[in-house]
C-alpha positions in Angstrom: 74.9 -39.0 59.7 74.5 -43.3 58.8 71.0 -42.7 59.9 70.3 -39.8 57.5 71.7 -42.0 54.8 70.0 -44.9 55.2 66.8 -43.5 55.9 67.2 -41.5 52.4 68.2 -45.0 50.6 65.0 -46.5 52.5 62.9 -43.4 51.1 64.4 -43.8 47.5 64.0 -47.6 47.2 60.5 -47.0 48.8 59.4 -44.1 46.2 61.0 -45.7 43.4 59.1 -49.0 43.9 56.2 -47.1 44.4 56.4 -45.1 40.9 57.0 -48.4 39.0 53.5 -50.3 40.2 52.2 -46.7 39.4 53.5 -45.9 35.5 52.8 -49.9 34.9 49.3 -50.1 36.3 50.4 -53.4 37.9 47.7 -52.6 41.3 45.4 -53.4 38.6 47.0 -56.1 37.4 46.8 -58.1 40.2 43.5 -57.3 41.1 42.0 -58.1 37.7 44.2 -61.6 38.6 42.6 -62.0 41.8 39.1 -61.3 40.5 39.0 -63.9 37.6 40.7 -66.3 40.3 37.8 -65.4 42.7 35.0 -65.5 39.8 36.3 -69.1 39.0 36.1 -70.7 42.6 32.3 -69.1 42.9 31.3 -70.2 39.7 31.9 -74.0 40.9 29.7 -73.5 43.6 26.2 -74.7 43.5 23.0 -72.3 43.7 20.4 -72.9 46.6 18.7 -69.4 45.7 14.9 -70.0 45.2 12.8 -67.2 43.8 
């Protein structure tokens, strides 16, 4: 019966969690973070393309 219980806890932490980062958009969040921090390290780099 412990194992039924904590397995439920687990499930409601788990689903809980998950409907936060859903109703707040915050995947999004943090990938629009990790984009401009991407955008800003290959900006620095130098451009050897020749057309």
């Amino acid at each position: 019966m412990e194992v039924i219980k904590t397995t439920a806890k687990i499930g409601a932490i788990a689903t809980g969690a998950l409907f936060a980062v859903y109703m707040l958009n915050l995947d999004q969040k943090l990938l629009a973070w990790a984009y401009a921090r991407v955008n800003e390290i290959f900006d620095r780099k130098e451009v050897d393309i020749k057309f």
